[in-house]
Backbone as CSV, one residue per row, in Angstrom:
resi,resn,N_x,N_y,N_z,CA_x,CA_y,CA_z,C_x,C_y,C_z
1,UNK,-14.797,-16.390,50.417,-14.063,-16.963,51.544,-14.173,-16.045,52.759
2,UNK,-14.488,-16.712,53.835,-14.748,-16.003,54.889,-13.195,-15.136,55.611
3,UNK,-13.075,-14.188,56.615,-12.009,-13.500,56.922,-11.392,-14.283,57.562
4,UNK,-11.508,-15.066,58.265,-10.645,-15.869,59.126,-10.229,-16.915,58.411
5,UNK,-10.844,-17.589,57.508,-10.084,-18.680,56.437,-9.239,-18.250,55.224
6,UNK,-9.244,-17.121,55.170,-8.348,-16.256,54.305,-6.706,-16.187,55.115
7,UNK,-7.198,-15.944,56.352,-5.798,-15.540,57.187,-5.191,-17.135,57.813
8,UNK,-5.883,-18.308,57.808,-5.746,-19.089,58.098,-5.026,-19.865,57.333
9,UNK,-5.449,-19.563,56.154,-5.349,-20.463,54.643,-3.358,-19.662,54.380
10,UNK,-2.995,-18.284,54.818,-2.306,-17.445,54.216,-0.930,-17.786,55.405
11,UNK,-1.185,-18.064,56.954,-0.519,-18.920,57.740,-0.232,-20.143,57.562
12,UNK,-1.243,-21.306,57.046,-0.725,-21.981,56.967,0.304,-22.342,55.686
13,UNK,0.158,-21.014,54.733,0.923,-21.133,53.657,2.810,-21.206,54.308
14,UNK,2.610,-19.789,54.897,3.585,-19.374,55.593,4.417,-20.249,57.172
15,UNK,3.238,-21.077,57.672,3.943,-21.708,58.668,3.318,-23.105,58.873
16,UNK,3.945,-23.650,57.829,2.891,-25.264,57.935,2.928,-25.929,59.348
17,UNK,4.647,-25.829,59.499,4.959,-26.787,60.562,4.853,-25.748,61.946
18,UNK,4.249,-24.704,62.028,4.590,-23.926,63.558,3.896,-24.750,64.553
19,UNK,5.010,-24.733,65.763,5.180,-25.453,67.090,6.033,-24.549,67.694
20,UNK,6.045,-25.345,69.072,6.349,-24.467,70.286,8.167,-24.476,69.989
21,UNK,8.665,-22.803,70.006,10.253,-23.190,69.842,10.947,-23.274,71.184
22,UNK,10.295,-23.505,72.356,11.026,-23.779,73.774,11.339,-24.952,73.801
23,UNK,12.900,-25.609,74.213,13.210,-26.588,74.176,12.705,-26.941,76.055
24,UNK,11.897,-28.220,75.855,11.583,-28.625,77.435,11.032,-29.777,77.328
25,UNK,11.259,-31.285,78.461,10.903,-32.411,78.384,10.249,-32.731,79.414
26,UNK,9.569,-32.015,80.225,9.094,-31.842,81.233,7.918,-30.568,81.425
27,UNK,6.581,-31.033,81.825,5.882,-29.679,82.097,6.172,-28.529,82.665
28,UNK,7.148,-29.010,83.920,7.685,-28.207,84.595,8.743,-27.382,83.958
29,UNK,9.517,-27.985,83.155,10.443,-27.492,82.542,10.079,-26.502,81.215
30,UNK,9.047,-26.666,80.647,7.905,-25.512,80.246,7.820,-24.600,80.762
31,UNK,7.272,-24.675,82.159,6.887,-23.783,83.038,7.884,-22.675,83.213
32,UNK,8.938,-23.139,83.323,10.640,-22.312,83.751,10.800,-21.597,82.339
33,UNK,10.778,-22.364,81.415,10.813,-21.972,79.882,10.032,-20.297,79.520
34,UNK,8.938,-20.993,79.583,7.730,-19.245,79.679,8.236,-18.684,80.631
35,UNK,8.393,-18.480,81.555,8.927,-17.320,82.783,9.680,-16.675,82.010
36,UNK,10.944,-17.442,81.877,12.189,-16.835,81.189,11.602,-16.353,79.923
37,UNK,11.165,-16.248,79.156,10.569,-15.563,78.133,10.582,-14.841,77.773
38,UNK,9.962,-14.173,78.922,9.607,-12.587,78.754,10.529,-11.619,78.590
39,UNK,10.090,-11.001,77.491,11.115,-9.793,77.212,12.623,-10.253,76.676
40,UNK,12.462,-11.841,75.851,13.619,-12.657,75.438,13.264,-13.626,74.522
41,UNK,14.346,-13.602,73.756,13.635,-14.577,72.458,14.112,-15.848,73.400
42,UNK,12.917,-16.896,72.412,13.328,-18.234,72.999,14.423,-18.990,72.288
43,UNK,15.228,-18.386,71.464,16.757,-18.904,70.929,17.512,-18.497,72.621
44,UNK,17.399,-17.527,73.095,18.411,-17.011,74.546,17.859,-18.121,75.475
45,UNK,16.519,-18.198,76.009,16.197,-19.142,76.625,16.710,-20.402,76.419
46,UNK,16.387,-20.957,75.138,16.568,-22.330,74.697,18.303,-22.390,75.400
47,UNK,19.358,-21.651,75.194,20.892,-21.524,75.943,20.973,-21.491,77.212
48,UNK,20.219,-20.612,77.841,20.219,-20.882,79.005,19.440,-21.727,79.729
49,UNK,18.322,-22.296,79.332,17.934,-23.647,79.971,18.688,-24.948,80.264
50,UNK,19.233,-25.154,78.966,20.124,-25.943,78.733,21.122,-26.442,79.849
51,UNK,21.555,-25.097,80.268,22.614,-25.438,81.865,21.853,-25.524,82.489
52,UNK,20.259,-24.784,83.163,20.162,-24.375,84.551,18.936,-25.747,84.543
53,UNK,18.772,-26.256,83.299,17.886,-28.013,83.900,18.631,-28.992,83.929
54,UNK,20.146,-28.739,83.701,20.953,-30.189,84.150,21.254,-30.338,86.186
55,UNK,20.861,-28.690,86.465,20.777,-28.737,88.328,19.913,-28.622,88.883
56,UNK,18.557,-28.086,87.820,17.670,-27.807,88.738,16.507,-28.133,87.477
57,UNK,15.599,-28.919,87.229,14.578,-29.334,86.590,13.275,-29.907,87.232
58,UNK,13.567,-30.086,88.334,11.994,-29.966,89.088,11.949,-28.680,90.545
59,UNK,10.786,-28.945,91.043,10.786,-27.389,91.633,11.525,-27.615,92.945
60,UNK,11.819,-28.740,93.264,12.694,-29.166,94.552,14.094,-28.772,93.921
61,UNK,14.512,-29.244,93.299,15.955,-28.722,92.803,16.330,-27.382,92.351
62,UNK,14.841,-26.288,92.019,15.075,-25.178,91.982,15.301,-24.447,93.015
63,UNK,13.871,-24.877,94.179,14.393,-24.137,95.684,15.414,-24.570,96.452
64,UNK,16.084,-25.826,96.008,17.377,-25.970,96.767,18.687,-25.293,95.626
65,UNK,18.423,-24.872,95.144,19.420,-23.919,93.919,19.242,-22.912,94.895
66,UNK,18.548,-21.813,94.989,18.426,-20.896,95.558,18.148,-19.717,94.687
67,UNK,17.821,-18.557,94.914,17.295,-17.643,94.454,19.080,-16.839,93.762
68,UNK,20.258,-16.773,94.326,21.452,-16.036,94.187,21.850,-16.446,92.859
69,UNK,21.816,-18.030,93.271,22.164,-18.851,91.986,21.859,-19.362,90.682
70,UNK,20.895,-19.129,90.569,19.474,-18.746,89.652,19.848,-17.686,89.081
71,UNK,20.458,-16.591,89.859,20.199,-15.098,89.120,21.430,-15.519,87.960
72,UNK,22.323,-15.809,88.812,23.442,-15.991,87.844,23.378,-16.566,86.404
73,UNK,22.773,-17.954,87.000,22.594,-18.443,85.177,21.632,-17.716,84.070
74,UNK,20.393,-17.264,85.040,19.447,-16.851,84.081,19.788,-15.667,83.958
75,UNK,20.688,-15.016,84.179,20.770,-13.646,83.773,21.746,-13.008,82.476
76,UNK,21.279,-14.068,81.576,21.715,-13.616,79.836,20.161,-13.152,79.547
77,UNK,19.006,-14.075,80.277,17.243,-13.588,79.612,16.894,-11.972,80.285
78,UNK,18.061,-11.422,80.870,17.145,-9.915,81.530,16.375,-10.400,82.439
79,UNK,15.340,-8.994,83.217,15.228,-9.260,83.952,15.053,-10.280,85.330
80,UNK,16.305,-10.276,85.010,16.637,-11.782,85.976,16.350,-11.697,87.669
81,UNK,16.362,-10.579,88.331,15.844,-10.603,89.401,14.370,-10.814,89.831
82,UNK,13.838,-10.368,88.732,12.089,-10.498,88.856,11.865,-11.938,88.464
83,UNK,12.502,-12.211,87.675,12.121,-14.059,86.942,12.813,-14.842,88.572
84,UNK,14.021,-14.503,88.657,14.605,-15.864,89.659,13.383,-15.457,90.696
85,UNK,13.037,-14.430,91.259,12.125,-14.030,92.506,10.719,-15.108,92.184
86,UNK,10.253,-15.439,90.608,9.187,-15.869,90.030,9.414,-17.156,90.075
87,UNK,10.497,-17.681,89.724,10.742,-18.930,89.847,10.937,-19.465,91.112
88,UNK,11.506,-18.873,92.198,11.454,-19.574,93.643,10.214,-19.549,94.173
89,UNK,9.196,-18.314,93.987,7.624,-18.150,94.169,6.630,-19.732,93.283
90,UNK,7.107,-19.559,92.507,6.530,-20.195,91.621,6.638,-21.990,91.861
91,UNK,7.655,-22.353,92.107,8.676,-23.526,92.354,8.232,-24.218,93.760
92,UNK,8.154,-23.064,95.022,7.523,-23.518,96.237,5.724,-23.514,96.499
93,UNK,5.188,-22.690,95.672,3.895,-23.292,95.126,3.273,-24.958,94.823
94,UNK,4.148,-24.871,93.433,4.051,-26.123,93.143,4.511,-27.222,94.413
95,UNK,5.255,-27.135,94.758,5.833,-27.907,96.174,4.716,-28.225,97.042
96,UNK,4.468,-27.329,97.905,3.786,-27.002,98.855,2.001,-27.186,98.377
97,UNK,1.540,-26.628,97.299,-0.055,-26.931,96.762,-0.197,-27.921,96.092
98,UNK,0.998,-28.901,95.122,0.714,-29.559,93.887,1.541,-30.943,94.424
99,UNK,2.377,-30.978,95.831,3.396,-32.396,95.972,4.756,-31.996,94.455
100,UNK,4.521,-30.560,94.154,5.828,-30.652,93.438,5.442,-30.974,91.620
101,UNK,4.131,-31.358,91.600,3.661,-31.408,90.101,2.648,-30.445,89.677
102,UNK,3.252,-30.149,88.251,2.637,-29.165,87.524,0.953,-29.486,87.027
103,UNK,-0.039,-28.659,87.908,-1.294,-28.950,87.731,-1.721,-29.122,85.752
104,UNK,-2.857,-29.525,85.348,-2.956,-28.906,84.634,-4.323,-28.193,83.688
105,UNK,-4.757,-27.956,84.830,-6.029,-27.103,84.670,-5.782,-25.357,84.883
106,UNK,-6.661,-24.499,84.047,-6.500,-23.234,84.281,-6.280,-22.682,85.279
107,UNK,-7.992,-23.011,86.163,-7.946,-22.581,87.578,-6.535,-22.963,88.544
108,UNK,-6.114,-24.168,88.444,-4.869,-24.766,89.385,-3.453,-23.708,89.215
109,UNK,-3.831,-23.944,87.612,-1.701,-23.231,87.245,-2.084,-21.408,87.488
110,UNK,-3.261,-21.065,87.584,-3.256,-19.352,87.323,-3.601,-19.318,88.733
111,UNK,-3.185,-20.246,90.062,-3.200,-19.830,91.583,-1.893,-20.159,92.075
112,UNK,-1.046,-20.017,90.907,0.613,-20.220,91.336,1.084,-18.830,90.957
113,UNK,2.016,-18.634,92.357,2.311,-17.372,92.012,3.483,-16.943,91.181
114,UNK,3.064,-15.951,89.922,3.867,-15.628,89.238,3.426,-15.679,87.615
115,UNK,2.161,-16.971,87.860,1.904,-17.488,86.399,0.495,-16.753,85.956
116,UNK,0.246,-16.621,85.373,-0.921,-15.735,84.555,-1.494,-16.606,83.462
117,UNK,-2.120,-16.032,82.514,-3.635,-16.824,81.891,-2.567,-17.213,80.690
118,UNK,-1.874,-16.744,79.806,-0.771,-16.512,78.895,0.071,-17.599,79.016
119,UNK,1.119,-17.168,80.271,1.591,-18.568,80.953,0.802,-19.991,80.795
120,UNK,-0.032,-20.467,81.721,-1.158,-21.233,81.595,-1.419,-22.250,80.366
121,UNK,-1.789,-21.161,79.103,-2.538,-21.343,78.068,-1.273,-22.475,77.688
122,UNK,-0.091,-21.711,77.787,0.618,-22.039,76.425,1.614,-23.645,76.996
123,UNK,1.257,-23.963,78.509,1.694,-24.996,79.311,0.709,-26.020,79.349
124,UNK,-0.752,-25.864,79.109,-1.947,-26.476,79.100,-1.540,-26.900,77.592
125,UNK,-1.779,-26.329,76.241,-1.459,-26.343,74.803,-0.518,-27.577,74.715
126,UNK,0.824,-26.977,75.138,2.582,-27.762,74.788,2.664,-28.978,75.407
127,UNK,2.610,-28.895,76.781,2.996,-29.868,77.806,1.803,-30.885,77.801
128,UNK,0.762,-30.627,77.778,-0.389,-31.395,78.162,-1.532,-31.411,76.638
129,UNK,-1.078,-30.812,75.818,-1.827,-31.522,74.350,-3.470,-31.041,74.388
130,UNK,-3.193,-29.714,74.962,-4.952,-29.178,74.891,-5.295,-28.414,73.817
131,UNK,-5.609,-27.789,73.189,-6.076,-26.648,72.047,-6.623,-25.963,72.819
132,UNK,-5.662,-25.065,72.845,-6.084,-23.278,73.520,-5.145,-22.316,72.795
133,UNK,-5.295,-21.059,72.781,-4.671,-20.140,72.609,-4.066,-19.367,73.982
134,UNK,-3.034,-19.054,73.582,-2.393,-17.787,74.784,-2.038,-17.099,73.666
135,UNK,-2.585,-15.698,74.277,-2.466,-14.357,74.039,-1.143,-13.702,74.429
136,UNK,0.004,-13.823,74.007,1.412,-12.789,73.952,1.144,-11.008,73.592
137,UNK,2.138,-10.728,73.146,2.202,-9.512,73.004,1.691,-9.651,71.427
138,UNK,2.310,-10.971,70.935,2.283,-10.604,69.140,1.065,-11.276,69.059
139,UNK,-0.247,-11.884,69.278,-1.026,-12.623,69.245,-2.016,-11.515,68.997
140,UNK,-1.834,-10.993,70.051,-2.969,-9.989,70.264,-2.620,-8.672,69.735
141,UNK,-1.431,-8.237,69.654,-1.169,-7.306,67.938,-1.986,-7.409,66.907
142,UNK,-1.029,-9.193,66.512,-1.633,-9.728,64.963,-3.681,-9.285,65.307
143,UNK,-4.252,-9.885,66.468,-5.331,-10.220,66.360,-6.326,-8.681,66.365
144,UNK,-5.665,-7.788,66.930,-6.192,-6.384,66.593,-5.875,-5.725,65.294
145,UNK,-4.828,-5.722,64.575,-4.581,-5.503,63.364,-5.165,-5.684,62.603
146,UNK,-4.914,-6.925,62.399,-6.172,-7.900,61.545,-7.717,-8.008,61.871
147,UNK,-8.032,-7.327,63.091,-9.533,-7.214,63.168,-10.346,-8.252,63.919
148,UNK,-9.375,-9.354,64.228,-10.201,-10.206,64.536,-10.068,-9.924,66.200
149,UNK,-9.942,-9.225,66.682,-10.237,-8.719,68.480,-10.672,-6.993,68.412
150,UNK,-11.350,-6.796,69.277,-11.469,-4.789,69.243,-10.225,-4.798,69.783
151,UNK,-10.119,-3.775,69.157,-8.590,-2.600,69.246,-8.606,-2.442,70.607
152,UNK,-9.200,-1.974,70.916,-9.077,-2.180,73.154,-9.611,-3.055,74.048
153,UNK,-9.249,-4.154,72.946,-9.207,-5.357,74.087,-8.254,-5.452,74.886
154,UNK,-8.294,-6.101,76.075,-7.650,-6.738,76.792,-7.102,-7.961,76.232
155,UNK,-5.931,-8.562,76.821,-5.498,-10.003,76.365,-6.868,-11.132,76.713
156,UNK,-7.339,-11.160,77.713,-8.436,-11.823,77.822,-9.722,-11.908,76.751
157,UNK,-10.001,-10.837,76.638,-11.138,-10.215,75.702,-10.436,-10.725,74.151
158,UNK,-8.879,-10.494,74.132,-8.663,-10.634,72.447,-8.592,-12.575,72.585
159,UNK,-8.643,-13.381,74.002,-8.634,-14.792,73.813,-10.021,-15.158,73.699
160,UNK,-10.600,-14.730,74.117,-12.198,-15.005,73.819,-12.599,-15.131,72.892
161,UNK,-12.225,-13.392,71.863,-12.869,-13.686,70.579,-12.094,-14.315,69.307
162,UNK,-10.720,-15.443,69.745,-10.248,-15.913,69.224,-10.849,-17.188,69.445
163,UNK,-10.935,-17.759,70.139,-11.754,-18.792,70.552,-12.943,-19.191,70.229
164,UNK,-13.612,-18.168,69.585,-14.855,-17.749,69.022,-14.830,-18.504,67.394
165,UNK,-13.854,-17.924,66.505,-13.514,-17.935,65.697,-12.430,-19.095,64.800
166,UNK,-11.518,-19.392,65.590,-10.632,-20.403,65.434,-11.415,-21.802,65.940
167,UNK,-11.267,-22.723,64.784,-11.681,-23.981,64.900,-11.029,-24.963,65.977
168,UNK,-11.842,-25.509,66.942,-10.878,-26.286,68.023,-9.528,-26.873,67.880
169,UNK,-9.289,-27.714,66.621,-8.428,-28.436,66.318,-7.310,-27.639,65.689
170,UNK,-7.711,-26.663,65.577,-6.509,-25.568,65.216,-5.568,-24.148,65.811
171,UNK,-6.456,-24.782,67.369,-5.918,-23.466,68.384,-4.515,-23.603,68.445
172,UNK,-3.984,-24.586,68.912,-2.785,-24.627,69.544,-1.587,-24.273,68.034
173,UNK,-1.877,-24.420,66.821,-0.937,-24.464,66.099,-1.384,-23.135,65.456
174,UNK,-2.567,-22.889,65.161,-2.892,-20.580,65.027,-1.754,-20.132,66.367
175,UNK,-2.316,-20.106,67.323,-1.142,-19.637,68.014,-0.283,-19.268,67.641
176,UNK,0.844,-20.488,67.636,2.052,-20.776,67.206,2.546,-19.909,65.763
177,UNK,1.521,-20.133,64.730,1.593,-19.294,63.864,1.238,-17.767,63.615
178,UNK,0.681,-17.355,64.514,0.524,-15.839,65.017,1.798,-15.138,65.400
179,UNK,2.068,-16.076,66.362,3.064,-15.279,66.828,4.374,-15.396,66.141
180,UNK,4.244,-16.277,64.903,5.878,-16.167,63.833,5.357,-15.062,62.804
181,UNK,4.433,-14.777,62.611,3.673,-13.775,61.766,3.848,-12.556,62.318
182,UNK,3.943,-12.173,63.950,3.939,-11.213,64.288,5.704,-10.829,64.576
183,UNK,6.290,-12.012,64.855,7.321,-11.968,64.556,8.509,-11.362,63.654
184,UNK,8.321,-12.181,62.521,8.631,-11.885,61.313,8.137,-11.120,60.237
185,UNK,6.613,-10.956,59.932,6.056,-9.991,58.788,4.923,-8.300,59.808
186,UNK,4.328,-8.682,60.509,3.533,-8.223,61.394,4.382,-7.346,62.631
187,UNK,5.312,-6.935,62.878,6.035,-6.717,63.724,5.395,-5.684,63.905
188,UNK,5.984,-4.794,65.445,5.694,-3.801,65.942,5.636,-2.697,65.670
189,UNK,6.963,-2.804,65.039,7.858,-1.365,64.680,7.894,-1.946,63.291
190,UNK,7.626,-0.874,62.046,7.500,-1.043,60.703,7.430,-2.508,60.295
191,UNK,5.795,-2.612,60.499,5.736,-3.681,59.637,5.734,-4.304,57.899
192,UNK,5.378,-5.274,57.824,6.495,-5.596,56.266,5.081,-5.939,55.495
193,UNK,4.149,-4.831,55.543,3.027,-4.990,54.981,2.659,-5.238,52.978
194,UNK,3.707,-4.283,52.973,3.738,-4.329,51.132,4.206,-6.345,50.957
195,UNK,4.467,-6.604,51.418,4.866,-7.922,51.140,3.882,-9.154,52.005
196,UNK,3.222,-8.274,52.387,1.519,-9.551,53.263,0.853,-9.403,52.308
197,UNK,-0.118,-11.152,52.178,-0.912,-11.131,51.420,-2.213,-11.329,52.097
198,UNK,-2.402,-9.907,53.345,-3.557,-10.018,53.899,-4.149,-8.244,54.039
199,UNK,-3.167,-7.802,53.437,-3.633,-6.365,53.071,-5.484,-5.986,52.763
200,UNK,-5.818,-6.590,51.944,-6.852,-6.589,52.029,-8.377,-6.466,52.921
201,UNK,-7.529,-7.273,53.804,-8.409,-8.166,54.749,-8.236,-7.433,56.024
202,UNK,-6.900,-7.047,56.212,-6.241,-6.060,57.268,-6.610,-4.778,57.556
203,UNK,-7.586,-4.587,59.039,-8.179,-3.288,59.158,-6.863,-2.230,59.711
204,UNK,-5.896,-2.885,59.953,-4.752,-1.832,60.244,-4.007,-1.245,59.127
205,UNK,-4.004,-1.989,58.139,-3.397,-1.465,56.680,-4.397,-0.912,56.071
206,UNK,-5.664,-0.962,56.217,-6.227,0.018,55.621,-6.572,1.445,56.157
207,UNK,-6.729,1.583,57.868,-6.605,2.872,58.440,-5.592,3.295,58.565
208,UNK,-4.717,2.704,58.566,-3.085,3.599,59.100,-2.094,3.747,57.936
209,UNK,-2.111,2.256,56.796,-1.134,2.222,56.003,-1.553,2.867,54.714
210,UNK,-2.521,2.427,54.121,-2.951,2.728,52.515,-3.341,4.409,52.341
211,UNK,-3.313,5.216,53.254,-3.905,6.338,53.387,-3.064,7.069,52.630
């Protein structure tokens, strides 16, 4: 069995059903979703969306919210001054380049300011039903660990050679399952390796852990 159908076969043991856990009914409302993200689980998000899309869910109702008022709600996700600053940037973009709708091509959403390739991927994937990968923090962990990106890749470089490797019809839900893997067994800080059944296969458990 080849290395990538080993780890594939061992995810989907572990995460049959993985999907996106941001609650959003709207692309746009995606869009707000990932911002807030960062540096926040999406259980905190999923709470605070909840209030701040019953006033403001398209990007007209965000820039008439205002940047003050914004801080307020979103500021259970942290850095809330840099996100509300991202979201009014982000919000009058769409306005002003898009008539207020969320593009949904790479080139379009990664010339809004605030949003990046990551962002992008995972709004192209959810909202709009494409098979791509976005590269997080735990994506591209799992994907250096496990070997399947060089160790000094870039997030770009580790989406490439995922893309390489992962079968079309299975980008968007590897993803998804990467990052509950990196989550839960794969983590940052002491990972829960004696209990993976990819030890084997795993070039990080064999240079760093089995020694």
């Amino acid at each position: 069995m080849r290395k990538f159908e080993k780890i594939k076969q061992y995810l989907d043991e572990l995460y049959p059903n993985a999907n996106c856990s941001l609650d959003f009914s709207t692309p746009y409302e995606l869009l707000v979703a990932v911002v807030l993200s960062a540096q926040c689980t999406d259980k905190r998000v999923n709470i605070v969306t909840k209030d701040l899309f019953k006033i403001a869910n398209t990007p007209e109702k965000m820039l008439n919210l205002g940047e003050e008022k914004i801080k307020k709600i979103i500021h259970p996700c942290g850095f809330y001054n840099a996100k509300s600053k991202a979201l009014i940037e982000t919000s009058a973009d769409l306005v002003n380049k898009f008539g207020g709708d969320v593009p949904k091509t790479m080139e379009e959403l990664t010339s809004l300011r605030g949003v990046g390739r990551k962002t992008a991927n995972v709004v192209i994937a959810n909202a709009f039903g494409r098979q791509t990968i976005a590269v997080d923090t735990h994506v591209h962990r799992v994907s250096k660990r496990l070997g399947l990106a060089n160790e000094n890749s870039t997030p770009y470089e580790c989406e490439m050679s995922l893309l390489k490797i992962v079968p079309h019809e299975e980008r968007s839900k590897t993803h998804h399952q990467m990052i509950l893997f990196g989550r839960e067994i794969c983590k940052a800080i002491r990972p829960n390796c004696e209990n993976c059944k990819l030890k084997d296969v795993c070039k990080f458990y064999k240079e760093k852990i089995s020694r």
